[in-house]
Structure formats: C-alpha cells, structure tokens
C-alpha positions in Angstrom: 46.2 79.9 137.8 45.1 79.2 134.4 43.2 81.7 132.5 40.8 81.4 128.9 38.2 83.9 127.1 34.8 83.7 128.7 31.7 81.7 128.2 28.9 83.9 129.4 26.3 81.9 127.6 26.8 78.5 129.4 28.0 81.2 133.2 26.1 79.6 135.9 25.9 83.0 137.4 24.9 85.4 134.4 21.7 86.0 135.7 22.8 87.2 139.0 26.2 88.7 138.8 26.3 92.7 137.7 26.8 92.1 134.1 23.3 90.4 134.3 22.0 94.3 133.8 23.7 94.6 130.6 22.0 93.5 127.2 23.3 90.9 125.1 25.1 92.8 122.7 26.3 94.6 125.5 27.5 91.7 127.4 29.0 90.4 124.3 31.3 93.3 124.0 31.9 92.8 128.4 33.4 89.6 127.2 36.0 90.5 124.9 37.4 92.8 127.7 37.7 89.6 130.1 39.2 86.4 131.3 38.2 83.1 132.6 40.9 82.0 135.5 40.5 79.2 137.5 42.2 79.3 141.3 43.2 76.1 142.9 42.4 75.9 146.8 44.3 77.9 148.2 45.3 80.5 145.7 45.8 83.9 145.5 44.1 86.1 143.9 45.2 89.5 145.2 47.5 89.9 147.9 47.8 92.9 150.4 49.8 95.9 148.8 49.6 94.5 145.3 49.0 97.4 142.6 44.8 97.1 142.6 45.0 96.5 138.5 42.4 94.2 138.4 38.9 92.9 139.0 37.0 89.8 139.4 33.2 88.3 139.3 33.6 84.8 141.1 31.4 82.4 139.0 31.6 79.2 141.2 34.2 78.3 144.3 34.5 80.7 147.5 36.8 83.2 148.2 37.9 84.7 151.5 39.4 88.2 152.2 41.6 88.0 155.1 43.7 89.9 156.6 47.2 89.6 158.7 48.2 90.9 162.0 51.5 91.9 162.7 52.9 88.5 164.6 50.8 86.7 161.4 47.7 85.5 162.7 44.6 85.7 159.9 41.7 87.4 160.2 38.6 86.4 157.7 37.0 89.7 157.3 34.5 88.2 154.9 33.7 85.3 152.6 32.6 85.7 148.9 30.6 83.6 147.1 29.1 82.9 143.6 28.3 86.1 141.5 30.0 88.4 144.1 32.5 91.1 142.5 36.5 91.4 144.2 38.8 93.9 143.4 40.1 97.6 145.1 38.1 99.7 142.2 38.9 102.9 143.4 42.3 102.7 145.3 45.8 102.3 144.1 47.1 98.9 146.2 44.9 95.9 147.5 44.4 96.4 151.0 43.9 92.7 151.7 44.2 89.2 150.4 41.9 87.4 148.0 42.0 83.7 148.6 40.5 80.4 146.8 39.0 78.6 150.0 38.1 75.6 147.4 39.0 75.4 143.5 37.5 78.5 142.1 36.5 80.2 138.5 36.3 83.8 138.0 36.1 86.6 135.1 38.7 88.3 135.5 39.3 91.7 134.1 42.0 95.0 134.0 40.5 97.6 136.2 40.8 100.3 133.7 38.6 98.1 131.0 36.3 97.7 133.8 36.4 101.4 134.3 35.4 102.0 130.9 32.5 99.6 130.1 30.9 101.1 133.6 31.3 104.5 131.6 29.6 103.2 128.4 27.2 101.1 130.4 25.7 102.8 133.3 23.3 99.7 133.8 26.7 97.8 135.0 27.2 101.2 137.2 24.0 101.0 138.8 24.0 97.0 139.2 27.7 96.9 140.6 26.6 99.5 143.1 23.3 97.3 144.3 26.4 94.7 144.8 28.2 97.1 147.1 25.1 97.8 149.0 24.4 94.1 149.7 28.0 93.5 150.1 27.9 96.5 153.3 24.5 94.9 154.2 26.4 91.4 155.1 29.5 93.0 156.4 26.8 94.9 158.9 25.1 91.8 159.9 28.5 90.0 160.3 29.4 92.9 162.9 25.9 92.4 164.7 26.6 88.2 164.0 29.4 88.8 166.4 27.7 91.2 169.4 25.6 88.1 170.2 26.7 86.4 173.2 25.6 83.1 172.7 27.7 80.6 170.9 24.5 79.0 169.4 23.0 82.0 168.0 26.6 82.7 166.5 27.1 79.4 164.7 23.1 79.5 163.9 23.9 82.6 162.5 26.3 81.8 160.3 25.0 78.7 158.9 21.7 80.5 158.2 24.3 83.3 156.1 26.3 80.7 154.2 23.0 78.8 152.9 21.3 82.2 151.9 24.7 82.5 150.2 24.1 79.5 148.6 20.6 80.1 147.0 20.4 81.5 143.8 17.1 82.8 144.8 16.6 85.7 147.3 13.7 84.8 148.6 15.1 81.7 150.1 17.9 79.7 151.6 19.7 77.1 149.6 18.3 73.7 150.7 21.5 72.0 150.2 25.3 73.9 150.2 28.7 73.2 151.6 30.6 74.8 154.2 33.5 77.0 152.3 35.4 77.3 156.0 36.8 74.4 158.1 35.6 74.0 161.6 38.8 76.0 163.2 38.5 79.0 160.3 34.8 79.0 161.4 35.9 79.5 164.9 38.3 82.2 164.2 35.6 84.2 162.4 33.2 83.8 165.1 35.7 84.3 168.0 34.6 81.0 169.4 37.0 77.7 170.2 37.0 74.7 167.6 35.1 72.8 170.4 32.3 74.7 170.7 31.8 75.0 166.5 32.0 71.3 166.9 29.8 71.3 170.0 27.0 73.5 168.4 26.5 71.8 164.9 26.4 68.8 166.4 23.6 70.2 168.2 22.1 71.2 165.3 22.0 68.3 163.8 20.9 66.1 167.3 17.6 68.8 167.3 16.7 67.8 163.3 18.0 71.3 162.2 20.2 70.4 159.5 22.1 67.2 158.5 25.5 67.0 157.4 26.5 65.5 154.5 30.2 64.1 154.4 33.0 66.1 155.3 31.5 69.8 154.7 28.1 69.1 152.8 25.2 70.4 155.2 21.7 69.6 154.3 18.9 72.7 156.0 16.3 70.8 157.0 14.7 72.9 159.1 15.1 76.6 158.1 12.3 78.8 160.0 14.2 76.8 163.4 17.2 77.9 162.4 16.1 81.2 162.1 14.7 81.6 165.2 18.3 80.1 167.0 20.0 82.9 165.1 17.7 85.6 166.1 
C-alpha cells in the first residue's frame, strides 16, 4: 500500500465527496492533514478488531466491507464506491474488514485530525452526515433488495444499484460501469447460486437490457426496463 500527499485539484471526486462542502482555503488546509494510498486488489484496508485510528474517502476503485463467520465463510455487508467515506469514527476497534475489490486510491487520514477539521469546519460535519444518511438509505434498500423473492428482481436490483453507483450524477444511472463483484461474490450477496447470477444477466442481456462488455464491463442500455424488473 503506497501512500503520497494529496492532489485535490486534479481528485476525480472533489465535487462529490464530503470535503466538496469545504472552501478552498479550507480544503487546502484538509490536505495537509491527509494521504493519498493506493490498495492493490485485494488489499486491506482495515481489518476486524484493528484500533479504528483512521479514515478514508475512496477516490476511484471499490471497496467491500465484509464480514466472517465463525467456520470463515464471508459475508459482503456492503460495497463502497467512488467518493464514499470508510472508517469506525466513533468506536474504538474496526468492527469489520475493508477490502480493495480492484486496485484502489483513497485519502487517507488519522481519525483524530479528522475529528478536528469536523470541529473547525462544521460544513464537513453536516456533509459527512448527508453521507451517512445515504449510506443507511442503501444499506435499507439492500435489506428490502434481499425480501424479494424473485431471482430476476434481485439481480435487476442490483445491477440497477451498482450503475446508480457508478454515475456521478444523481439524477441518473451511469450509462456505462463495471461490475466491482465476480459472479459467485454477487451470488453470495444476493443469497442466490452462481447459476442463476449467470442465468439472469444472461437474460438481461438476450431481452436488450444491458450488454456486457468483456469480462465485467456492462453497458445499460435500457434503464427505465430495468427498473421496472427490479421493482
């Protein structure tokens, strides 16, 4: 994991992530608290029962946060994408792991500097708790994702999430955006079998839904369809 000061000017996501609340000066003083660290796929970033000394703004890459049962089976509990914010703010220990699901940049800063700007900014108060909000909103529709009985509204569902994801507008879904999970990790989320993942993007694809572009591109080519399959 190699880490360098920030570049907020050229950040793809300094319009969107919480420090995009802050003025410049103010984001300029944000920087000198921080780090730039890049994760390789399949790095961690926190693990379960590490000391929660640190936080992180993902800039580009996905992350997962997981969990473990006790006879080691993983549980994706949710995915994290572009401008979202990681790190256990307000407890002592990380309660669950933090992993690159492709190569990865973040800003990466000590909690307690993190602690403090929020004090001396309140905009980056106010704009990290909007994140929060949005961040329950998802986990919410993930839980009601899952209460769906059909397989197609599930994997419908889910596509439809990851390309809203994907857009750096929130009016709309991304036209264009990659799958961050494989086929059987997107099966383990959605408590279906790799077969039927397989099965249902494939009919996705045969109905002129979307069109997949090599191993994990997807292309929406049909959105308001998709939509109503999820529904």
């Amino acid at each position: 994991m190699a880490a360098n000061p920030l570049a907020c000017a050229t950040c793809p996501v300094r319009d969107r992530a919480a420090c995009s609340a802050l003025t410049e000066d103010q984001r300029s003083e944000l920087t000198q608290l921080g780090q730039h660290r890049t994760l390789r796929r399949g790095e961690t970033l926190f693990a379960t029962g590490d000391e929660g000394f640190a936080c992180a703004t993902l800039i580009s890459g996905a992350l997962k946060i997981a969990s473990f049962s006790a006879d080691g089976t993983e549980r994706i509990l949710s995915l994290v994408h572009p401008a979202g914010f990681v790190g256990e703010m307000f407890a002592p220990v990380e309660r669950h792991d933090v992993v690159a699901l492709t190569d990865s940049n973040l800003c990466v800063f000590a909690r307690k500097d993190y602690e403090r700007a929020i004090e001396r900014f309140p905009a980056l108060g106010r704009a990290l708790l909007r994140r929060t909000a949005q961040d329950l909103f998802e986990s919410r529709s993930a839980i009601d994702l899952m209460s769906r009985r059909s397989a197609q509204q599930k994997v419908a569902g889910f596509i439809l999430s990851i390309a809203r994801s994907a857009s750096e507008s929130p009016c709309h879904a991304a036209a264009q955006f990659d799958l961050p999970l494989s086929r059987a990790e997107i099966a383990g989320v959605l408590g279906l079998t790799i077969e039927t993942v397989s099965r249902q993007l494939s009919r996705l694809e045969r109905e002129g839904v979307i069109a997949r572009q090599g191993r994990r591109g997807v292309r929406l080519v049909d959105a308001v369809r998709l939509e109503q399959l999820a529904a």
